[in-house]
C-alpha positions as YAML, in Angstrom:
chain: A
units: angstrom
residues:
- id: 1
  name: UNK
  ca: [-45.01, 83.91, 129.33]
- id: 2
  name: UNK
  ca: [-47.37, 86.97, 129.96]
- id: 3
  name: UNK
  ca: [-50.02, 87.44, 127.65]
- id: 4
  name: UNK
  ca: [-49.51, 85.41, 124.11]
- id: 5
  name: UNK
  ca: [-50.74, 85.98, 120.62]
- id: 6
  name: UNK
  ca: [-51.72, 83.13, 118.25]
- id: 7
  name: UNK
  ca: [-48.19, 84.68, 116.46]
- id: 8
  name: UNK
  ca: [-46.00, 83.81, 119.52]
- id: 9
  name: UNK
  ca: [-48.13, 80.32, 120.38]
- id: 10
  name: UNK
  ca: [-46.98, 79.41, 116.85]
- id: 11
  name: UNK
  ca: [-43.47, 80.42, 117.45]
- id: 12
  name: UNK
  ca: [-43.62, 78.14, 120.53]
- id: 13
  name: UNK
  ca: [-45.13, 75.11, 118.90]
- id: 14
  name: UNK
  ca: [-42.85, 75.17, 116.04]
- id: 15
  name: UNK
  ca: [-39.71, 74.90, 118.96]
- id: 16
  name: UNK
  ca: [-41.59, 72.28, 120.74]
- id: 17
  name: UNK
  ca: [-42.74, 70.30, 117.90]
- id: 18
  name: UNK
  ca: [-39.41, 70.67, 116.38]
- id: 19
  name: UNK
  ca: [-37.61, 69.33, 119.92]
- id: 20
  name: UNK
  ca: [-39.97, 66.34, 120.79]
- id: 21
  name: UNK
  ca: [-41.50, 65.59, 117.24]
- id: 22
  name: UNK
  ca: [-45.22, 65.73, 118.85]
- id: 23
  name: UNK
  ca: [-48.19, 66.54, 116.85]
- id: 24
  name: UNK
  ca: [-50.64, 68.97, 118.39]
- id: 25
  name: UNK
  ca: [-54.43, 69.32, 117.25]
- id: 26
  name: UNK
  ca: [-55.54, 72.98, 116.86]
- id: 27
  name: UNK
  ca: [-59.27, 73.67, 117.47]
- id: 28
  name: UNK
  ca: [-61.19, 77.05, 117.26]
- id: 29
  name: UNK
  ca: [-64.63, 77.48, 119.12]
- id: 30
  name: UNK
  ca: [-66.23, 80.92, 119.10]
- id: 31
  name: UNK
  ca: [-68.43, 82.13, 121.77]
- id: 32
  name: UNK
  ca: [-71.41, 84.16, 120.17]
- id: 33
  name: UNK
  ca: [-73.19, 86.72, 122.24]
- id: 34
  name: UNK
  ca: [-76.63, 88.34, 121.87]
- id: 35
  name: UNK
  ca: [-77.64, 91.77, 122.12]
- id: 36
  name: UNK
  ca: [-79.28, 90.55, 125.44]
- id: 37
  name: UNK
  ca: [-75.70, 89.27, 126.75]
- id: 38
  name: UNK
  ca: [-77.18, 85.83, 126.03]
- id: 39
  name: UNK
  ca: [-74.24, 82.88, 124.90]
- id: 40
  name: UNK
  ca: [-75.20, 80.66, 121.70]
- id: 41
  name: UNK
  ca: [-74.46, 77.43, 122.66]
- id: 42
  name: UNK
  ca: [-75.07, 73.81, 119.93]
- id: 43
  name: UNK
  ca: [-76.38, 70.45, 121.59]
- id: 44
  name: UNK
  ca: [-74.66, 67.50, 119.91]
- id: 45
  name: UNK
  ca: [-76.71, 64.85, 118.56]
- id: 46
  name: UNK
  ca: [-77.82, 61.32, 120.62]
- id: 47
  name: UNK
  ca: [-76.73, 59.27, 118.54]
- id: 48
  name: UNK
  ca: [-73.13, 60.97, 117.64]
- id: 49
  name: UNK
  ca: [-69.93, 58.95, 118.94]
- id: 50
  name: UNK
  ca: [-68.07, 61.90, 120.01]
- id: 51
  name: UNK
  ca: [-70.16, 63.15, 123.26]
- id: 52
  name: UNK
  ca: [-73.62, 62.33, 122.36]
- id: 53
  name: UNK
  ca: [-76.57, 64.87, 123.81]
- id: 54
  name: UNK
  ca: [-73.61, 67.08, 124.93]
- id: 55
  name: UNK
  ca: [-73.45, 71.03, 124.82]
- id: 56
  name: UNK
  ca: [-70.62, 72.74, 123.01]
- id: 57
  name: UNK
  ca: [-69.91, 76.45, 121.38]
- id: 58
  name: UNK
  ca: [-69.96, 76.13, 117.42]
- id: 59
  name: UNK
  ca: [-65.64, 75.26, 116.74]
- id: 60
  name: UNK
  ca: [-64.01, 72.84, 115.16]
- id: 61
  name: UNK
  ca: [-60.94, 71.79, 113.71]
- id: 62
  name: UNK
  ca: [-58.30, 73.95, 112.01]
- id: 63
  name: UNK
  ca: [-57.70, 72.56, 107.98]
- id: 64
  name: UNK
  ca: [-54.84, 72.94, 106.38]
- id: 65
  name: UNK
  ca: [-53.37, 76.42, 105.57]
- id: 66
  name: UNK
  ca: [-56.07, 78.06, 107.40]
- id: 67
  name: UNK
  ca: [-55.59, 80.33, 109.96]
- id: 68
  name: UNK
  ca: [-57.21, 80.92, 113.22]
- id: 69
  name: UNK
  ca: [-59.31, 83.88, 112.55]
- id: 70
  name: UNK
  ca: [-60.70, 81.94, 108.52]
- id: 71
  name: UNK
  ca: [-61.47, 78.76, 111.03]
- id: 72
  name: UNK
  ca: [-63.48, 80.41, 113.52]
- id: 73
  name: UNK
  ca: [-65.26, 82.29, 110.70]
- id: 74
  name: UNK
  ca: [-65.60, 79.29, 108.41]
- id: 75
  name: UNK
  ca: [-66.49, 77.19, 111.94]
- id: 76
  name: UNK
  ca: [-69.40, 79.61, 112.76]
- id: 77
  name: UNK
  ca: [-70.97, 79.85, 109.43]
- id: 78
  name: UNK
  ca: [-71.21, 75.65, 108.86]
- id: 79
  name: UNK
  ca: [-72.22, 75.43, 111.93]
- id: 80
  name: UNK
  ca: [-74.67, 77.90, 112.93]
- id: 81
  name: UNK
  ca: [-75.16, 79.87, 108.99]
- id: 82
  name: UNK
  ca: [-74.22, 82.97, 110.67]
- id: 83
  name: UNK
  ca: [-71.38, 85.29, 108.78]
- id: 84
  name: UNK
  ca: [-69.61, 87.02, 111.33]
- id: 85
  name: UNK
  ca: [-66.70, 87.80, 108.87]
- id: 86
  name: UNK
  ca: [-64.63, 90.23, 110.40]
- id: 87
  name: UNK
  ca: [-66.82, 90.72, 113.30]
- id: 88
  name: UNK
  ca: [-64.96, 87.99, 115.90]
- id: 89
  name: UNK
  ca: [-62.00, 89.16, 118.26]
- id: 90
  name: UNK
  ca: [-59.50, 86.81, 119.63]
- id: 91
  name: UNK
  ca: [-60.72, 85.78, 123.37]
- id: 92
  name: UNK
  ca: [-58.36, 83.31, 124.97]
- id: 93
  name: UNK
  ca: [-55.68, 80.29, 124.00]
- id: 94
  name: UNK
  ca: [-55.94, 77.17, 125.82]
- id: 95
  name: UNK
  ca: [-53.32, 75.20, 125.66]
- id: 96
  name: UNK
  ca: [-53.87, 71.09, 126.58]
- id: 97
  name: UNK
  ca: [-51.21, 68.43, 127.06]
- id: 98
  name: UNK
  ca: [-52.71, 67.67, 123.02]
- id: 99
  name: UNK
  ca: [-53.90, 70.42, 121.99]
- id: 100
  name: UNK
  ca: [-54.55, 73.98, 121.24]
- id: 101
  name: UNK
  ca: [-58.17, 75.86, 121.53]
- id: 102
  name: UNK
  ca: [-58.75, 79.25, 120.69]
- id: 103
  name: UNK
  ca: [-61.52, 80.79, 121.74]
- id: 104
  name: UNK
  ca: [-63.15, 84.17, 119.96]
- id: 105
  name: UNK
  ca: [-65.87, 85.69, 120.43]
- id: 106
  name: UNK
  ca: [-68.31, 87.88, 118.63]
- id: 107
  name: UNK
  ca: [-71.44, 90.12, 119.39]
- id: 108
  name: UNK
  ca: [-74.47, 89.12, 116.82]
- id: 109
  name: UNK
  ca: [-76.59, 91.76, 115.81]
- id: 110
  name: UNK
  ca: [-79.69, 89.55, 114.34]
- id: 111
  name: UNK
  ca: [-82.24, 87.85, 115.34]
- id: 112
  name: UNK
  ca: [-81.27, 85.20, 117.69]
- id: 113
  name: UNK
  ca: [-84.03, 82.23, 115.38]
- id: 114
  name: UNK
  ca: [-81.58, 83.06, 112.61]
- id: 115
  name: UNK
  ca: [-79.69, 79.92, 113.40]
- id: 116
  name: UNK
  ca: [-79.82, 77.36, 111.05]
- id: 117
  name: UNK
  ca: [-77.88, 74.32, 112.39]
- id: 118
  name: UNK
  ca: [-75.94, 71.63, 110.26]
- id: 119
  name: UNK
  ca: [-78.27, 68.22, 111.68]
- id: 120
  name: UNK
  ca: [-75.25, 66.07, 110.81]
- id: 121
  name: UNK
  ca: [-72.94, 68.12, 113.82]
- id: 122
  name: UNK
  ca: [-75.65, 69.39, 116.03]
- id: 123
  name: UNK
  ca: [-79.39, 68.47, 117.24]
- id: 124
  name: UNK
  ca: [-80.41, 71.80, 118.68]
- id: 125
  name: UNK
  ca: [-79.23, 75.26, 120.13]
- id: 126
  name: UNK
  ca: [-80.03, 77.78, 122.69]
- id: 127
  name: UNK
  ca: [-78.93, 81.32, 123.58]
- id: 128
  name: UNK
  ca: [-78.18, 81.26, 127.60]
- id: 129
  name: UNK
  ca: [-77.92, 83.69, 129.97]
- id: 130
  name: UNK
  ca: [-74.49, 83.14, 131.61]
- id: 131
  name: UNK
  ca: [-75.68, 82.35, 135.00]
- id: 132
  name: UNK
  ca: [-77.43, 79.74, 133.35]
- id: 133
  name: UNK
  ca: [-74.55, 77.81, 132.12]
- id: 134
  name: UNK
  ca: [-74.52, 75.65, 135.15]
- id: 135
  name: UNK
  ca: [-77.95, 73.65, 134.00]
- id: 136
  name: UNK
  ca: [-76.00, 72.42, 130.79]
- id: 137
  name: UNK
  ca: [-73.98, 69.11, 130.19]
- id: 138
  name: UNK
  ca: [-71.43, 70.54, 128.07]
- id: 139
  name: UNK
  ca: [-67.97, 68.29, 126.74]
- id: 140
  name: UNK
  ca: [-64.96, 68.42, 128.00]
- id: 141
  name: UNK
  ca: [-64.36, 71.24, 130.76]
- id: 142
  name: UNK
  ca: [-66.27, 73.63, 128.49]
- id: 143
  name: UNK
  ca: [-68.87, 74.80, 131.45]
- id: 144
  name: UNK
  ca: [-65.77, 75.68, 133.54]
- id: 145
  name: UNK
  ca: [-64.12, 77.78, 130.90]
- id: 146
  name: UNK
  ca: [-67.06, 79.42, 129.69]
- id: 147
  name: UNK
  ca: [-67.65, 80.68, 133.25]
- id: 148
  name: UNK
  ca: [-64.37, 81.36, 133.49]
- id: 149
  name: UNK
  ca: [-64.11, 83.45, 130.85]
- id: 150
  name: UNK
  ca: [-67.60, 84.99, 131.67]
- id: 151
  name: UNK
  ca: [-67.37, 86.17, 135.07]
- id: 152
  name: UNK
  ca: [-63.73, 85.80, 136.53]
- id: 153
  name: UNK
  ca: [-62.26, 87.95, 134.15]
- id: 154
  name: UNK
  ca: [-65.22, 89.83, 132.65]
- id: 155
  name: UNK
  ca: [-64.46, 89.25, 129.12]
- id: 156
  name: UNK
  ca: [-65.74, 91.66, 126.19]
- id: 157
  name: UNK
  ca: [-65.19, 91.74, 122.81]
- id: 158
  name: UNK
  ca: [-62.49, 94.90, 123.75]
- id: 159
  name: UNK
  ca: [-60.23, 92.15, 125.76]
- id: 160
  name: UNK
  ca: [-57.94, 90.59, 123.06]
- id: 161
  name: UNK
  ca: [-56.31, 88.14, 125.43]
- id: 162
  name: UNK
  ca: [-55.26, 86.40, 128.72]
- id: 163
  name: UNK
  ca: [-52.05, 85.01, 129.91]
- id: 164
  name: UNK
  ca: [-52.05, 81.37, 129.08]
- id: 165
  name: UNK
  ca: [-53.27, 78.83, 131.66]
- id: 166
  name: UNK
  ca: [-50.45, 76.21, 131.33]
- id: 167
  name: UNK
  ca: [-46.91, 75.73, 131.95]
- id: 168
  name: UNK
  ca: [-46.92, 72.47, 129.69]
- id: 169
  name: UNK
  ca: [-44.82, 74.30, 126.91]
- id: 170
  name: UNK
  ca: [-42.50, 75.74, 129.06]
- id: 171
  name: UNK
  ca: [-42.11, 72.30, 130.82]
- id: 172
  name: UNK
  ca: [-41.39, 70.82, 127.98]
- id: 173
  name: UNK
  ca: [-38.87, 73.25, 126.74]
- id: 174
  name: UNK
  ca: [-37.26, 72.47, 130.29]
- id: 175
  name: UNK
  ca: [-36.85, 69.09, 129.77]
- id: 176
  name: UNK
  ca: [-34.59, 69.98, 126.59]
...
């Protein structure tokens, strides 16, 4: 499929949720770099459900009518309280057997103890050094991607995006 755009993933969905009636959950998590090339990364609380004392990038569900760019803005800034409007470039698309992620990232200016973290969603944070990432519990396969993302393809802010990782939409367009 070469290298897609949130434009032509949402072309795709539409066909596949049209053919086989599925729902699929769209998430946006936003990978925040310091001056210093350090990564902000949120620890989830102890005593959440949903991955308790795990590590995570701020993200979050898509709501209605938004689009990707207003949720990884509006993600960020509950979150973390930092405005990056208009500051984040698209990254990567993952695309899960459920789900969508896209991933963008943005270069903060400020003072890295600007954070101010919403206690409800998140217990603490750190800026990391990315050959650090491997001493963090993070969900899902978050520490993989992250690396990924950090060191096999060199990723900067100039890099708007990489082929998708997953023939699952094509397979199921196959099956049709």
């Amino acid at each position: 499929l070469g290298n897609l755009y949130p434009d032509k993933i949402d072309l795709l969905l539409d066909t596949v949720k049209l053919r086989n009636n599925i729902v699929i959950k769209e998430y946006v998590d936003v990978v925040v770099r310091s001056l210093n090339n350090k990564i902000l990364i949120l620890q989830r609380p102890y005593e959440d459900d949903t991955f308790p004392g795990k590590w995570c990038l701020p993200g979050g569900h898509l709501e209605d009518g938004e689009d990707y760019m207003e949720g990884a803005e509006r993600e960020l800034l509950e979150e973390t309280g930092l405005n990056m409007l208009g500051l984040l470039v698209p990254l990567t698309t993952t695309v899960k057997e459920d789900c969508l992620i896209y991933y963008y990232e943005g270069i903060y200016t400020g003072v890295e103890m600007d954070v101010y973290l919403d206690n409800a969603e998140h217990y603490r944070y750190d800026w990391v050094l990315p050959e650090n990432l491997e001493n963090y519990d993070f969900i899902f396969d978050l520490k993989e991607k992250l690396i990924e993302m950090v060191f096999k393809n060199n990723i900067t802010p100039k890099l708007i995006s990489e082929p998708i990782e997953s023939d699952y939409f094509n397979d199921l367009l196959k099956q049709q």
